[in-house]
DRENRO-107998 format. One record per residue: residue in one letter; x, y negated, z of N, C-alpha, C in turn. Coordinates in steps of 0.05 Angstrom, whole numbers, padded with zeros to 5 digits, always signed. Each point is the difference from the previous one (the first is absolute). Layout:
BEGIN
AXYZXYZXYZ;...
//
This chain:
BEGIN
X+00017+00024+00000-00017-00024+00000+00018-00025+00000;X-00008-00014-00017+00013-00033+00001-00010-00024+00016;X+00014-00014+00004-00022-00022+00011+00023-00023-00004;X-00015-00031+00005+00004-00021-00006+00010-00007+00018;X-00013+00002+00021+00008-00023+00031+00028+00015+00014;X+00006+00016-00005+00008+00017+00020+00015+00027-00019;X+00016+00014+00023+00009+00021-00009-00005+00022+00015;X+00016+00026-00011-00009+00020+00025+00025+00027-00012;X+00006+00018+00011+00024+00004+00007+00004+00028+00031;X+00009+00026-00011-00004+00016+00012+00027+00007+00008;X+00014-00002+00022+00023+00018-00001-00006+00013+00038;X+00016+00021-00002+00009+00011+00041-00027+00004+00013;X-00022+00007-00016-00028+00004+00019-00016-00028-00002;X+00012-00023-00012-00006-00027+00008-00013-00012-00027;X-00028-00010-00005+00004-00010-00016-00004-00039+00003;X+00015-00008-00013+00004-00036+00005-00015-00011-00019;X-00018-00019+00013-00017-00019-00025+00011-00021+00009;X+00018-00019-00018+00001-00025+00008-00015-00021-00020;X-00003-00022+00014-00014-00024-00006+00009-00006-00022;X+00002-00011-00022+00012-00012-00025+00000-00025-00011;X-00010-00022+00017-00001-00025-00017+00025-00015+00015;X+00020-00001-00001+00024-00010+00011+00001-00026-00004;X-00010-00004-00019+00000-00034-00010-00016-00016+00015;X-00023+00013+00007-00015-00015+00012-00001+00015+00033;X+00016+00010+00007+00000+00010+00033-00023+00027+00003;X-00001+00007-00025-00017+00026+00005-00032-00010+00008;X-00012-00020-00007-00020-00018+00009-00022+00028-00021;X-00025+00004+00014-00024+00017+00008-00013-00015-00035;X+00001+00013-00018-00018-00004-00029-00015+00024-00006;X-00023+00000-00016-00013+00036-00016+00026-00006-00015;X+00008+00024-00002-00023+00028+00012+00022+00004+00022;X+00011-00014+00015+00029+00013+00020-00017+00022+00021;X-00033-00015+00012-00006+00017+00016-00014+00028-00013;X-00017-00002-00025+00001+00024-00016+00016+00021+00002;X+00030-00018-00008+00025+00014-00009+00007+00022+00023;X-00001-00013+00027+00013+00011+00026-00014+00015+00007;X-00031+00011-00004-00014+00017+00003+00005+00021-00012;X+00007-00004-00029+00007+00019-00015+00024+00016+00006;X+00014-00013+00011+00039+00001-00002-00014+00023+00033;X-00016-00004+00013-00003+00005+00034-00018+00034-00010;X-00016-00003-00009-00008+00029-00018+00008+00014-00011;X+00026-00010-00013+00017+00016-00018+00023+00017+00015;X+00007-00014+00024+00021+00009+00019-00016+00017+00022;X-00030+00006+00000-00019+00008+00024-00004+00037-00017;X+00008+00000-00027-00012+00027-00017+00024+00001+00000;X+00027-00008+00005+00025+00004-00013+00009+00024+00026;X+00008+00028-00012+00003+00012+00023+00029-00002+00014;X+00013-00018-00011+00029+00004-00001-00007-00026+00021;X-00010-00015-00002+00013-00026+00019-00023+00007+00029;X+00022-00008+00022-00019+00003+00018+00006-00029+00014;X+00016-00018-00005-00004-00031+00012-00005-00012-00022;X-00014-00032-00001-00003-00015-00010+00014-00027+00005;X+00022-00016-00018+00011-00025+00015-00013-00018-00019;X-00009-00025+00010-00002-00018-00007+00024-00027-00007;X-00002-00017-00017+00017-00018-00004+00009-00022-00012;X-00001-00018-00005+00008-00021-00012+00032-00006-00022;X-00013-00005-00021+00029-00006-00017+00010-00027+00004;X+00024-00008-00004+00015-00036+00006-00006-00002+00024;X-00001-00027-00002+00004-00007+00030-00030-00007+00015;X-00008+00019-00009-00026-00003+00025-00011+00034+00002;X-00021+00002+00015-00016+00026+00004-00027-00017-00011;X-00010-00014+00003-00030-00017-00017-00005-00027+00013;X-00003-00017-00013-00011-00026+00013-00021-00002-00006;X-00023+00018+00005-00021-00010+00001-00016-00005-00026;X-00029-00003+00001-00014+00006-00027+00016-00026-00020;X+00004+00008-00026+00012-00027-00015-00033-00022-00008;X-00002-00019+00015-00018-00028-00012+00017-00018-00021;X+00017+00009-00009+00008-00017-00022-00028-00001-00016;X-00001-00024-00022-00026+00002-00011-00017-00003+00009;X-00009-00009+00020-00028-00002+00018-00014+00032+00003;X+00020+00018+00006-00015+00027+00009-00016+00015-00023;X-00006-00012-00025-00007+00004-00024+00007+00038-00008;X+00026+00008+00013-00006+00038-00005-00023+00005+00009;X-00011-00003+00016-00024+00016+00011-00026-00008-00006;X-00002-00022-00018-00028-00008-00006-00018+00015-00009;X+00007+00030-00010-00029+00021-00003-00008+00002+00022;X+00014+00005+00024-00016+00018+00016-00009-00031+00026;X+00003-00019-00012-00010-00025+00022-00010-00032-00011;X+00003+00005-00024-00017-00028-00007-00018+00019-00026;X-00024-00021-00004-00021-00006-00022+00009-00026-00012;X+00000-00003-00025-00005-00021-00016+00027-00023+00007;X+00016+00016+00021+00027-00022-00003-00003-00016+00029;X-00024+00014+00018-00004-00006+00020+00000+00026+00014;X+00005-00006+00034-00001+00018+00014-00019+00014+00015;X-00003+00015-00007-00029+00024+00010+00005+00017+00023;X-00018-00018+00019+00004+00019+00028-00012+00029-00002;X-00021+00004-00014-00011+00027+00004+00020+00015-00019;X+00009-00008-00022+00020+00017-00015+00028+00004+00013;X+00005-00018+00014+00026+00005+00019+00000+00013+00017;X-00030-00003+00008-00009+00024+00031+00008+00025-00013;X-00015+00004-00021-00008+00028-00008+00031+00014-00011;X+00016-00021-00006+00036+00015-00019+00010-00003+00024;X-00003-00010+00025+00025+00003+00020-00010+00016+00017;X-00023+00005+00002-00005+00031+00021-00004+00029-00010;X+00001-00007-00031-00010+00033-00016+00029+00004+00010;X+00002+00029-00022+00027+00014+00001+00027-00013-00023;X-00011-00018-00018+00013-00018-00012+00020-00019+00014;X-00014-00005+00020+00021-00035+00004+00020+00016+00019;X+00015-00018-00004+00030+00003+00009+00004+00015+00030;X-00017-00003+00022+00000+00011+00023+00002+00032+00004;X-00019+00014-00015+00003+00029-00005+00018+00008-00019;X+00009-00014-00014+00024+00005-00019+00022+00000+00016;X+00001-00012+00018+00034-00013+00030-00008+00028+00018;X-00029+00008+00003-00006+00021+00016+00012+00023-00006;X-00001+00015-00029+00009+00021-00006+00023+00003+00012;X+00022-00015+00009+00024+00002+00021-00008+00013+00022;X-00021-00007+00012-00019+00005+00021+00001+00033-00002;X-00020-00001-00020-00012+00024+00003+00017+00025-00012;X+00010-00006-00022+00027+00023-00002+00009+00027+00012;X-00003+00018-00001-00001+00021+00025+00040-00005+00012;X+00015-00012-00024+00030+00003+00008+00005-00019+00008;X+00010-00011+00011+00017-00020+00016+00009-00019-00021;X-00008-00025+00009+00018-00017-00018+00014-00023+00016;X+00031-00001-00007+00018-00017+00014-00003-00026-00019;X+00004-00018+00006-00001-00034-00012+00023-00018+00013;X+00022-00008-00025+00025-00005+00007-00001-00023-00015;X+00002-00024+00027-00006-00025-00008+00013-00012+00000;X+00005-00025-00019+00032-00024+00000-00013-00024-00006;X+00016-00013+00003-00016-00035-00013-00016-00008+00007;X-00026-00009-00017-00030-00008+00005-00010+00023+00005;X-00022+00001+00022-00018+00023+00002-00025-00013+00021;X-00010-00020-00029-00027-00015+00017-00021-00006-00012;X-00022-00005+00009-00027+00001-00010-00015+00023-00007;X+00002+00003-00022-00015+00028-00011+00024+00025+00003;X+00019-00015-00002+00030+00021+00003+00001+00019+00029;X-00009-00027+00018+00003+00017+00015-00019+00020+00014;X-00029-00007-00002-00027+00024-00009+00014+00018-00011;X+00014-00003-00022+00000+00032-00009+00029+00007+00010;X+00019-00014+00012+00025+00016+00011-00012+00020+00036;X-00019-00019+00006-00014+00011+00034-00015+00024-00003;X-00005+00013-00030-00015+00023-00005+00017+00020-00004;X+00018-00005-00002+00022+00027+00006-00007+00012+00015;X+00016+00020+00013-00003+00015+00032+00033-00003+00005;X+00022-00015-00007+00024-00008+00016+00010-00018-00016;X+00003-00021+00012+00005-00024-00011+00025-00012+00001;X+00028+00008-00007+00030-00011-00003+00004-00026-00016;X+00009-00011+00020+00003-00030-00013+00036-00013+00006;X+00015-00011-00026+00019-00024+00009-00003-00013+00028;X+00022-00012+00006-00007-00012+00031-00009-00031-00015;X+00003-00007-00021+00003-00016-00008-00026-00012-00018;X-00014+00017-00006-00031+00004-00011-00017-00021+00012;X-00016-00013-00015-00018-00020+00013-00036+00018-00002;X-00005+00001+00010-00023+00013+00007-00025-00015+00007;X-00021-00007-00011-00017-00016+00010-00029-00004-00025;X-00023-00013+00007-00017-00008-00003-00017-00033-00004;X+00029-00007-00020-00013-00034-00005-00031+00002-00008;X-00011+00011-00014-00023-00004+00001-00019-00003+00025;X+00009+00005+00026-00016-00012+00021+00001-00017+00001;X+00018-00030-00012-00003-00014-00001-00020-00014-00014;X-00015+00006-00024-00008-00008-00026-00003+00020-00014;X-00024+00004-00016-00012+00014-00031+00014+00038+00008;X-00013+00002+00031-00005+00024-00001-00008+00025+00027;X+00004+00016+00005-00008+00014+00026+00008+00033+00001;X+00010+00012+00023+00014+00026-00001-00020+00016-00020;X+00013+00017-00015-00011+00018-00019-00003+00035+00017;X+00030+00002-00001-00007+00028+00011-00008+00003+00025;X+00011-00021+00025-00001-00001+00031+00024+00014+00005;X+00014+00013-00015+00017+00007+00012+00025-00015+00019;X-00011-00030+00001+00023-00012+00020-00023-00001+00024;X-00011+00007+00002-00024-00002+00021+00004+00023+00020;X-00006+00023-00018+00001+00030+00016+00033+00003+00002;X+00022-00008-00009+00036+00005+00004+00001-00017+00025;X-00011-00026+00004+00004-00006+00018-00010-00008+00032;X+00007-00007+00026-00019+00001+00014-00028-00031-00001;X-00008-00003+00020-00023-00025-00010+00014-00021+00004;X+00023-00007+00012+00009-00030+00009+00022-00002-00023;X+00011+00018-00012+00015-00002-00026-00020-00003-00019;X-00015+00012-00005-00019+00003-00021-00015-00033-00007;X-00011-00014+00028-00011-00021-00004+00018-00022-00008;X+00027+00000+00017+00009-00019-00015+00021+00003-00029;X-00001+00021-00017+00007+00001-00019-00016-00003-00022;X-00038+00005+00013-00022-00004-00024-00001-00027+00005;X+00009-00019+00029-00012-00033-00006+00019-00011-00013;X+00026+00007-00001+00024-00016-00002+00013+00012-00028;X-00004+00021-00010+00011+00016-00025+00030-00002+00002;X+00011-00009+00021+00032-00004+00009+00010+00034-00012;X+00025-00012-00011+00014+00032-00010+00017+00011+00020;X+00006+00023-00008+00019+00015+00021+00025+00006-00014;X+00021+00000+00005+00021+00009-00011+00004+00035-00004;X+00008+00016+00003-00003+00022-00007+00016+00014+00031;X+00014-00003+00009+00008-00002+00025-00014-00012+00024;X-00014-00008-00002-00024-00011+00010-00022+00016+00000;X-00010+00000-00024-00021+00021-00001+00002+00028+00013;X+00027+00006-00001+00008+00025+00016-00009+00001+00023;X+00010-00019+00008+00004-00020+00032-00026+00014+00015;X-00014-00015-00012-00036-00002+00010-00022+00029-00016;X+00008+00023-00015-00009+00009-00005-00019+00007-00028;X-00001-00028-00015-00010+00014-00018+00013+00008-00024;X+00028+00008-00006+00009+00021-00004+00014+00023+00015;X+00014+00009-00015+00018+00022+00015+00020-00004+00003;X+00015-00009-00015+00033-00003+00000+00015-00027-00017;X+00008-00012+00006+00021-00020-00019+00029+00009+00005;X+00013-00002-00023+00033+00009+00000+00020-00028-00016;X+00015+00004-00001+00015-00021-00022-00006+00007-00023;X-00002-00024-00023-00014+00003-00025+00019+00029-00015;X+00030-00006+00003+00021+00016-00007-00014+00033+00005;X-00013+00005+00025+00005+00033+00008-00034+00005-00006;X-00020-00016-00017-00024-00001+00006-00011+00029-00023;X+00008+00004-00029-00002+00012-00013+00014+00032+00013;X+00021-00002+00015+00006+00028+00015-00023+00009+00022;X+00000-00019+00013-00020+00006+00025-00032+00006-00017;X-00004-00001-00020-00028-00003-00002+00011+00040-00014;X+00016-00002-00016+00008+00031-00009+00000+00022+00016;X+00015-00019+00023+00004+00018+00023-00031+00016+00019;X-00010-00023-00003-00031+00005+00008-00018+00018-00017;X+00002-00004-00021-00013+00015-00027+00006+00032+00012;X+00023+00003-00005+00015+00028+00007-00005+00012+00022;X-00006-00011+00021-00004+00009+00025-00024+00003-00003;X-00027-00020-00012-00022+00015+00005-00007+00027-00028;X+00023-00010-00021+00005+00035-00019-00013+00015+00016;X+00026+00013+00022+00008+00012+00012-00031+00023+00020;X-00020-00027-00005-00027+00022+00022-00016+00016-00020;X-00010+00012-00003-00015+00016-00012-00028-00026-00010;X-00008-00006-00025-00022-00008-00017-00017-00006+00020;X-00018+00027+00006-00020+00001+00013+00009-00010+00026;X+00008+00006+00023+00012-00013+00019-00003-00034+00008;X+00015+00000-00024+00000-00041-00011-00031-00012-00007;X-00008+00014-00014-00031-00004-00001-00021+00006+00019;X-00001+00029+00018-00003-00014+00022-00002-00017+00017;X+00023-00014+00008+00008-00014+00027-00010-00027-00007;X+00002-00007-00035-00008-00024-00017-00032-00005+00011;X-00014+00025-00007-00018-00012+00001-00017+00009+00027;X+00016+00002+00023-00020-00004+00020+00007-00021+00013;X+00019-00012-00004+00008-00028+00006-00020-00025-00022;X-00005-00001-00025-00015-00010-00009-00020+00002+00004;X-00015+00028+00012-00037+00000+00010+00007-00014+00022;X+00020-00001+00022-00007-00006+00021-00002-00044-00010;X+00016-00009-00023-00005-00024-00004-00027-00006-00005;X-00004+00010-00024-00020+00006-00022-00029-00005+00021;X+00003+00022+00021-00024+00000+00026-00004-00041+00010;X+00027-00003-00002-00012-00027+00012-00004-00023-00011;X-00005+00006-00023-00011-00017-00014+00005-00009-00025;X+00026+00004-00007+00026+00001-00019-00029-00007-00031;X-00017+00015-00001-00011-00009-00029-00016-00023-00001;X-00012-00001+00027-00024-00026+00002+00027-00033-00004;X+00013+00005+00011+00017-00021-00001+00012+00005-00023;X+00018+00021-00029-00005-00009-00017-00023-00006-00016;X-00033+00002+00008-00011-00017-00014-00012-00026+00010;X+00011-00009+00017-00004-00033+00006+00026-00013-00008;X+00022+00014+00002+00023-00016-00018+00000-00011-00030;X-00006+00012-00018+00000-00006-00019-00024-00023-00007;X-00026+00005+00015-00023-00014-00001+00014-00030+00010;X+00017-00002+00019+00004-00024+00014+00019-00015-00014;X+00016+00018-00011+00028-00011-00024-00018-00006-00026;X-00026+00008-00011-00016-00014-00018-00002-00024+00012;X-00018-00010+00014-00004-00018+00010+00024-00026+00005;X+00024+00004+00010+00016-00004+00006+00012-00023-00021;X+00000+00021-00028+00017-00012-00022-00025-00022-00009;X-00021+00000+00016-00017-00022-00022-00020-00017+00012;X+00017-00013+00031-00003-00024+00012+00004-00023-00012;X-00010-00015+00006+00006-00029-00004+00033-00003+00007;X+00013+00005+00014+00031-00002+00006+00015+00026-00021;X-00018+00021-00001+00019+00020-00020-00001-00010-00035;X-00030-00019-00002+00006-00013-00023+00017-00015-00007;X+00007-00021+00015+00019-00017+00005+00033+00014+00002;X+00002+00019+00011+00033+00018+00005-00004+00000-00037;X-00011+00016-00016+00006+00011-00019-00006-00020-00022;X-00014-00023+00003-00005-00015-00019+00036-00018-00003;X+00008+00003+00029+00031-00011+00000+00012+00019-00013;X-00002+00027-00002+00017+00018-00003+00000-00001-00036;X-00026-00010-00012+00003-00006-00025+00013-00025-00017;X-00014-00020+00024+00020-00019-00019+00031-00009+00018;X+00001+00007+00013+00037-00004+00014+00016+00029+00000;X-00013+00022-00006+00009+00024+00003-00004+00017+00022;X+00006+00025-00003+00001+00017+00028+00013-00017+00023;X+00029+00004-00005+00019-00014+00022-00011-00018+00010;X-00014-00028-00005-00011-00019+00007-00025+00005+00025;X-00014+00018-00004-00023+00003+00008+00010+00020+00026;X+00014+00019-00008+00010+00014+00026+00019-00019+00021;X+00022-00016-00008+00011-00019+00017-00016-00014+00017;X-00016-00015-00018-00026-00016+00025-00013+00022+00021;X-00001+00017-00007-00016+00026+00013+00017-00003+00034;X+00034+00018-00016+00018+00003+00021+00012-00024+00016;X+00003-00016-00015+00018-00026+00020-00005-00003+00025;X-00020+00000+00011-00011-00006+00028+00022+00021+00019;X-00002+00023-00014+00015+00027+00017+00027+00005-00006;X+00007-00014-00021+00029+00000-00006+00010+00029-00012;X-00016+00010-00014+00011+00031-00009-00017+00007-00019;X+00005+00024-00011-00007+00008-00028+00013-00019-00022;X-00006-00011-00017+00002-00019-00024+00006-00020+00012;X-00004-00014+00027+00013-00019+00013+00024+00001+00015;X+00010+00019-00004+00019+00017+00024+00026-00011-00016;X+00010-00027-00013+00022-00008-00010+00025+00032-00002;X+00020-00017-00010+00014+00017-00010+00018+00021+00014;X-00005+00000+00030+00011+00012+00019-00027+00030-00002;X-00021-00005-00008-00026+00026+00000+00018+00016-00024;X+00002+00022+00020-00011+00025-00019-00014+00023+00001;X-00007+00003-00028+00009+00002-00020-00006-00018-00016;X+00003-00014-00030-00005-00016-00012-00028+00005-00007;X-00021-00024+00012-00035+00010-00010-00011-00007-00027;X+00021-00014-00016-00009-00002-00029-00026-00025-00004;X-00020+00012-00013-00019-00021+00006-00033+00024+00003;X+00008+00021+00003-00025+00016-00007-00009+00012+00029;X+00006-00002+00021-00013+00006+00027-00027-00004-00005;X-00021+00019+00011-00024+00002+00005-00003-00001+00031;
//
């Protein structure tokens, strides 16, 4: 199977899908979440692989859905007539189409999938890096959720249920990022290493969970997921996406993106960040370099 967004790639029990738009930070376009469903099915019948890694090409793991263009990829499944349709947005972001159940198949997967993160890994990036089941990150990785700031709202929840409620609240009011060593810190990943040993340590991990028997791994996967799943894990992905409709098409989310058209992306995200001093505002001492495409 081919695909556009992305690649995919079998070697040692493991097979690797990485992200593919390098140019643009691996930023979320159709068919990428199509693509990753496909790439997550193909390695779930594959009897030879029993881990799954996730990954990013250049220098990011994803920044987030790309709004270059005024968001214009997705207009089948969310505007009429060049305008935006709440009932048609309702109906493509809660079916099995919109992007949430597509980031899920990580989820649901019976094999394990590791997610080895560098660079940007925010907004929509990082919804679908929190759907792994082990999350290895650079110490150096910025991790976060600008869209709580502006033109949007958690998709999967997965920074919700990773973390506890006094982390959780102030990272949905503040969308403040975490460095990747940080994130360790507090839990909602697993591990950060130096960017240098990050590609061994994620191998190293691959191999070791080789190493359990298929069924075993599938197992243990999914009684840890019913026990999420039980608390609520789906009702909250379907008020996320409903609220991130909404979100992108305030009177202030018109205004973010009507800037973002005529001054550019960069423009419209800086005013966003400046107050907080990071992301796209994070001068030349931030890394990694945020380009102009943060979501």
């Amino acid at each position: 199977m081919s695909f556009d967004t992305l690649t995919y790639d079998v070697a040692d029990q493991a097979a690797t899908i990485t992200l593919n738009r390098p140019d643009r930070l691996n930023t979320i376009v159709p068919p990428m979440p199509d693509e990753l469903e496909s790439a997550v099915h193909q390695a779930t019948l594959d009897s030879e692989v029993k881990v799954i890694v996730l990954r990013g090409a250049g220098r990011a793991f994803c920044a987030g859905f790309d709004f270059g263009g005024g968001f214009h990829h997705w207009d089948a499944g969310i505007t009429t007539g060049g305008e935006w349709d709440p009932g048609k947005d309702f109906a493509w972001a809660t079916s099995p189409h919109g992007p949430v159940p597509k980031f899920m198949s990580l989820w649901r997967a019976p094999k394990p999938v590791v997610a080895q993160v560098h660079g940007w890994c925010v907004g929509g990036g990082s919804d679908l890096a929190l759907c792994a089941d082990i999350v290895i990150a650079s110490e150096d990785a910025q991790i976060g959720t600008p869209y709580s700031r502006m033109w949007g709202a958690y998709l999967t929840g997965m920074w919700i249920y990773r973390l506890g409620l006094t982390r959780a609240k102030e990272h949905a009011l503040t969308g403040k990022p975490l460095s990747g060593a940080e994130a360790a810190a507090v839990g909602l990943i697993n591990a950060a290493v130096p960017f240098e040993e990050l590609e061994g340590e994620v191998a190293r991990r691959a191999a070791e969970l080789a190493a359990i028997p298929s069924s075993q791994l599938a197992a243990m996967k999914l009684i840890v997921n019913q026990t999420y799943d039980n608390m609520g894990l789906a009702s909250t992905q379907l008020l996320g996406p409903i609220l991130d409709g909404l979100m992108r098409n305030t009177a202030d989310a018109k205004r973010f993106i009507d800037r973002a058209a005529s001054d550019g992306v960069g423009a419209a995200v800086h005013d966003r960040d400046q107050p907080f001093g990071d992301y796209s505002a994070g001068g030349p001492a931030q890394k990694p370099d945020p380009g102009n495409v943060i979501r």
